[in-house]
C-alpha positions as CSV (number, residue, x, y, z in Angstrom):
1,X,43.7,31.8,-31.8
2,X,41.8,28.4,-32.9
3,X,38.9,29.3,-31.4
4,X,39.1,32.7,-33.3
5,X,39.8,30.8,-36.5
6,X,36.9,28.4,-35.9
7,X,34.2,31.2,-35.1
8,X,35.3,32.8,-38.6
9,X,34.9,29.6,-40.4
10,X,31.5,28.9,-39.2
11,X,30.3,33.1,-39.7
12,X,31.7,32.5,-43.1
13,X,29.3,29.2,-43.9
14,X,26.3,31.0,-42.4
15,X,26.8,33.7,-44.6
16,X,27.1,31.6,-47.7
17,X,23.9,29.9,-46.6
18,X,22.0,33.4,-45.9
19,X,19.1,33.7,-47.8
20,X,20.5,37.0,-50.0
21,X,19.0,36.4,-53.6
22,X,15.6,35.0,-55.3
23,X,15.6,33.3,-58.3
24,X,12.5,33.6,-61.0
25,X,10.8,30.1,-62.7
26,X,8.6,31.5,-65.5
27,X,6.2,28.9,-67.0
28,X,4.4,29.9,-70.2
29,X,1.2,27.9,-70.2
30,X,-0.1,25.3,-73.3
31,X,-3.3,26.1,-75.2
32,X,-5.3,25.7,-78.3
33,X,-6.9,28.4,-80.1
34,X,-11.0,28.7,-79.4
35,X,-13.3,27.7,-82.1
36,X,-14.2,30.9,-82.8
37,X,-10.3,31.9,-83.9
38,X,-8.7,29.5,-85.4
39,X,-8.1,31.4,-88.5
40,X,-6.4,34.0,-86.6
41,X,-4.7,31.7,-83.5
42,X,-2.5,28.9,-84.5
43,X,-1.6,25.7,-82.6
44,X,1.3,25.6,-80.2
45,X,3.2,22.6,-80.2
46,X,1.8,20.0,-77.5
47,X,-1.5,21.8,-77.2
48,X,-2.7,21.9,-73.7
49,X,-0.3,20.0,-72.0
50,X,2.4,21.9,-73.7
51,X,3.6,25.6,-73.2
52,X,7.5,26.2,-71.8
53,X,9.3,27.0,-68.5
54,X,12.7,28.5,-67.8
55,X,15.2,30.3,-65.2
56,X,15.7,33.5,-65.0
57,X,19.6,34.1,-65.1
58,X,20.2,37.4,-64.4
59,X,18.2,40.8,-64.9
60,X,17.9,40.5,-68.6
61,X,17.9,37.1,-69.6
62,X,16.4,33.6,-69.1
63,X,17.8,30.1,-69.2
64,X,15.8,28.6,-71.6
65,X,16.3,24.8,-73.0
66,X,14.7,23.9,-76.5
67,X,15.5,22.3,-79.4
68,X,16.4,23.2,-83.0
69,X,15.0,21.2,-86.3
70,X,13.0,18.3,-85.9
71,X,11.7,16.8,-82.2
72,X,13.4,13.2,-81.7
73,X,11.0,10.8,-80.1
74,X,13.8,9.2,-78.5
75,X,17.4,11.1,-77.6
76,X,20.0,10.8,-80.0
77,X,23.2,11.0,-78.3
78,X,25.1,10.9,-81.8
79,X,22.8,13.9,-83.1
80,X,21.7,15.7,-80.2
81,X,19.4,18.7,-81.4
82,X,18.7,20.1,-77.7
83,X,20.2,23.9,-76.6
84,X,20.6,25.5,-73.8
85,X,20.3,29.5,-74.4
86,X,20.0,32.6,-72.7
87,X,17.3,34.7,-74.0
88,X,15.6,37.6,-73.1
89,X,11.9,38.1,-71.9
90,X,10.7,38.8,-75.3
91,X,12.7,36.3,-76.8
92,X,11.5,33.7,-74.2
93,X,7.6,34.6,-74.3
94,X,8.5,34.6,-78.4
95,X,8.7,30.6,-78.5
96,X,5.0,30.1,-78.0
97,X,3.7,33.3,-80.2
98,X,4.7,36.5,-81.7
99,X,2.8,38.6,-79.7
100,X,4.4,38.0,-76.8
101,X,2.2,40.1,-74.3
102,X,-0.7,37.9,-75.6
103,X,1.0,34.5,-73.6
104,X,-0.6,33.5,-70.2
105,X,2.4,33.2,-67.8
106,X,3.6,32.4,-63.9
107,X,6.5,33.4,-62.8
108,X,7.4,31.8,-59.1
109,X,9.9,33.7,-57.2
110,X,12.7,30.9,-55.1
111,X,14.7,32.4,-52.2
112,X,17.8,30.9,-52.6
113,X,21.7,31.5,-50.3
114,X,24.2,32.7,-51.7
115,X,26.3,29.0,-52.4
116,X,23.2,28.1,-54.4
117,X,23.4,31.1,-56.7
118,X,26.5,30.3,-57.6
119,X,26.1,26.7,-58.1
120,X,23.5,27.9,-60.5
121,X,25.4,30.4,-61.8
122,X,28.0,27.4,-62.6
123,X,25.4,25.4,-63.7
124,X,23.9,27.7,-66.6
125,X,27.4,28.8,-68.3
126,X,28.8,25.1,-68.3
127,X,24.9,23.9,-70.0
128,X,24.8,26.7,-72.3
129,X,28.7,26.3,-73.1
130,X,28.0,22.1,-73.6
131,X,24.1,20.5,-73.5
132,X,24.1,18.0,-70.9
133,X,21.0,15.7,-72.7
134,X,19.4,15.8,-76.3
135,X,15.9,17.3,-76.7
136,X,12.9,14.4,-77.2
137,X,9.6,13.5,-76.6
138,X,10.8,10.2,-74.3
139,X,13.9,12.5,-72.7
140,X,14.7,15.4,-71.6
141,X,12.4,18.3,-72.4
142,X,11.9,22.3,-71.1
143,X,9.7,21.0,-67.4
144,X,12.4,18.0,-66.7
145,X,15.9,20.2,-67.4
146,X,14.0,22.8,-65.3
147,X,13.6,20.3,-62.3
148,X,17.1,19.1,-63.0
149,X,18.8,22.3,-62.5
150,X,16.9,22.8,-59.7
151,X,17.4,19.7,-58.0
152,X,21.1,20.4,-58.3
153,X,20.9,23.3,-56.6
154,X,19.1,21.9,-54.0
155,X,15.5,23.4,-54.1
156,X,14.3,20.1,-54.9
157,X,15.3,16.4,-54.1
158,X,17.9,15.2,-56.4
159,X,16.8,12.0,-59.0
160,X,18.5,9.8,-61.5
161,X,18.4,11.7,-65.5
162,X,16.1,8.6,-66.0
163,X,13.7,9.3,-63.2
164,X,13.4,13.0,-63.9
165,X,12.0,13.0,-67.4
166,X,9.9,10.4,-66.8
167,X,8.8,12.1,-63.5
168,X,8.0,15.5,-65.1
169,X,6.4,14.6,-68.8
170,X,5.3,18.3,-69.2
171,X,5.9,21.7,-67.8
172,X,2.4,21.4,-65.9
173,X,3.8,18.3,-63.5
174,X,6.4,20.9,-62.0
175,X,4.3,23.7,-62.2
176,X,1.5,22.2,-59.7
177,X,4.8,21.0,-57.9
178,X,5.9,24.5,-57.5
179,X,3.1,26.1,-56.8
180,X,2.3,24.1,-53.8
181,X,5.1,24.4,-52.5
182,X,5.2,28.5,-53.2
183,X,1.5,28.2,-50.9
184,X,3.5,26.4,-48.0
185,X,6.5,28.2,-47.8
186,X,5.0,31.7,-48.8
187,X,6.9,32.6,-52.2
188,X,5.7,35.3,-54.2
189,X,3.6,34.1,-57.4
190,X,3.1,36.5,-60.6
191,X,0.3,36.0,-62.8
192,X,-0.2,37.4,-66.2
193,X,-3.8,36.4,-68.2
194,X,-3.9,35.5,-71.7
195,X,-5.3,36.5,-74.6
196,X,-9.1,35.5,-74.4
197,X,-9.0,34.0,-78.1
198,X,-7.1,30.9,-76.7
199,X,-8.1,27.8,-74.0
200,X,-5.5,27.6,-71.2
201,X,-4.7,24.6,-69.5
202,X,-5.6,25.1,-65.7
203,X,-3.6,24.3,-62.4
């Protein structure tokens, strides 16, 4: 009967640890408008080495981490002005411009098991219920909470808070990160161009 119970237990962890679900990283990509528009294009905040990444949550939203009001330059633990949110793709796309189709985008598609989605799962409700870090130029910003939740899933290596904004300045760092890694282990990478009457940053 032990051995019985034993076989269960470990058919039970190597179900949880089946590969049975993907999970989406979208970057938008930074940019300036082209000489020839800037009447028409506006800037985005942080230019080229801007542009925003998220998590997609479920099938019709995004875990998306921004702030509201002003940008500290350092985090303010006593006023903390970083949010986690779920949005959809139109409102995500919507933080760099209104016309949302006109945003140059990669979305990177992460198998994951099942114990990891719902780690992540966790993970999103208890962020968006209570921010974890305040939003600021020397902290915590959209490409270092990305990393973070992904780290604690395990996808990536786990660092100190400290380590991982410093580590990942701008959604670019993780983006290159990703990408190689998407080469080597064969995950599926969606492209979508942007409008023509802006620079992109490259990979």
């Amino acid at each position: 009967m032990r051995i019985f119970l034993i076989l269960a237990l470990m058919l039970g962890i190597s179900h949880l640890n089946a590969q049975e679900d993907t999970l989406s990283v979208r970057f938008l990509y930074g940019s300036k408008p082209k000489p020839a528009f800037r009447k028409k294009q506006k800037p985005w905040f942080g230019g080229m080495l801007g542009g925003h990444v998220g998590l997609r949550y479920n099938d019709t939203s995004f875990l998306s981490f921004f702030y509201e009001g002003k940008v500290h330059i350092f985090q303010n633990k006593k006023r903390p002005n970083g949010k986690y949110a779920f949005q959809s793709d139109r409102e995500f796309n919507k933080i760099m411009d209104e016309n949302v189709d006109s945003v140059k985008t990669l979305v990177i598609k992460i198998p994951i098991t099942r114990r990891q989605r719902a780690k992540y799962d966790s993970i999103c409700e208890r962020f968006v219920k209570e921010t974890p870090y305040d939003y600021a130029f020397f902290g915590f910003r959209c490409g270092s909470s990305t990393y973070h939740v992904l780290s604690e899933i395990g996808v990536l290596e786990k660092e100190s808070k400290s380590r991982i904004w410093r580590k990942v300045f701008y959604p670019k760092i993780l983006r290159r990160r990703l990408i190689r890694e998407a080469r080597q282990k064969g995950w599926r990478q969606i492209r979508h161009e942007g409008t023509r009457e802006r620079i992109w940053e490259r990979d």
